[in-house]
C-alpha positions, 0 to 999 in steps of 0.5 A: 477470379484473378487475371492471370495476365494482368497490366502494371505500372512500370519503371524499367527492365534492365541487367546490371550487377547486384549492387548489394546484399549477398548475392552483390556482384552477380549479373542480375535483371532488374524489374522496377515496378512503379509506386510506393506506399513510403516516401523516405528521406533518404530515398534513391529512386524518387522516379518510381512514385509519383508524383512521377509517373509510370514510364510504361504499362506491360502486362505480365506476359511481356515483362516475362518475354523481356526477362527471358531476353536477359541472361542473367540467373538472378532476377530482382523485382523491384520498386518503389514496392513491389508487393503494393500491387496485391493480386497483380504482384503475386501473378508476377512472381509466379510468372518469373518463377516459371522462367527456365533459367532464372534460378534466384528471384529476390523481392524487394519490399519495404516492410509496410506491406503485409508479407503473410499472403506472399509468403503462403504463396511461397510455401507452396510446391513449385517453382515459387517455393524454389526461387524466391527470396525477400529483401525486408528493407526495415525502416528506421527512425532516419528515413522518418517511415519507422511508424510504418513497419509491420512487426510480423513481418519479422517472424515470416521471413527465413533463413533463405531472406536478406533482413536490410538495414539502411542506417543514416546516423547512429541512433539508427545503428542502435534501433537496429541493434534493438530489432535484432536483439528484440524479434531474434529474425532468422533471415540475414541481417544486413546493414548498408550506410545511407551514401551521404550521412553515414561514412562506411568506416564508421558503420564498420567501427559501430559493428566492431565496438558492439559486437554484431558479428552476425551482421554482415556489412552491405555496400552499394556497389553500384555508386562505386562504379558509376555516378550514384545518381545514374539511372538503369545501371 
């Protein structure tokens, strides 16, 4: 029998504003859960994978009792992968689902982790059905884990989720295009440049000249505001 009230391996718990995708701006609690199953080049929290490690353990009750603490309607579970935790993840996002106030809980995952069984839980009657959002963040060929991708996930994904694409050069522009044309997708599609490789400009001038007018363009806001090497903002 699963633990209702299992213990994971922790980041940090924090409310900031969404710094991209479409809900960018809205004040929003981050739950970081520790661990990955990718290790990509470009990668901004190195901190929640080891050979780092956790910096706490918190059952799901007491991520739960913090969240509440927070004000914010939107809540982001992620990582590292959040999903890699299997059981212990699924328990979670029941658990923040049943939060009164929470009323967008969008999910993170990286494109390696099989969504079928999360996705079940979601079509389930209940707040889980109501609330929860993934983030597919499809790997490209710049952040060397393209290999790692799981095609299927592409298809079990809807119009309530976000399709990321973190694009480091242009033959990660065309890849992504190739994606797009090839799975036909139903969630939104995103493209967000790689900070130090990719100037915002020349996405947006890649966007234009190929016609990918059904992309929206995604910039991380939170390296606007404060140093984009800042932790817990």
């Amino acid at each position: 029998m699963t633990d209702p009230n299992p213990r994971l391996p922790m980041v940090e718990i924090f409310q900031t504003v969404e710094g991209e995708g479409t809900r960018a701006g809205f004040p929003t609690t981050f739950v970081r859960v520790f661990n990955c199953n990718l290790r990509c080049r470009w990668c901004d929290t190195p901190y929640s994978y080891a050979p780092a490690r956790p910096e706490f353990y918190a059952t799901v009750d007491e991520i739960v009792q913090e969240v509440r603490g927070y004000p914010a309607e939107h809540v982001c579970l992620t990582g590292g992968e959040p999903l890699m935790h299997g059981d212990k993840s699924q328990e979670l996002i029941k658990s923040l689902a049943r939060i009164e106030h929470a009323r967008d809980i969008h999910i993170e995952t990286g494109g390696a982790i099989h969504l079928a069984p999360f996705v079940a839980l979601r079509n389930q009657p209940g707040p889980v059905a109501d609330k929860v959002r993934f983030i597919l963040d499809y790997k490209l060929p710049g952040s060397g884990e393209n290999e790692r991708m799981i095609e299927e996930n592409l298809a079990l994904i809807d119009e309530r989720d976000e399709l990321k694409f973190v694009i480091a050069d242009e033959q990660d522009f065309l890849k992504a295009k190739e994606v797009l044309q090839q799975h036909r997708p139903r969630a939104q599609a995103l493209f967000s440049p790689v900070w130090e490789t990719m100037p915002p400009d020349k996405l947006v001038a890649l966007m234009l000249d190929h016609q990918m007018t059904h992309v929206k363009l995604s910039l991380q806001l939170h390296k606007v505001i404060w140093d984009p090497d800042r932790r817990g903002v």
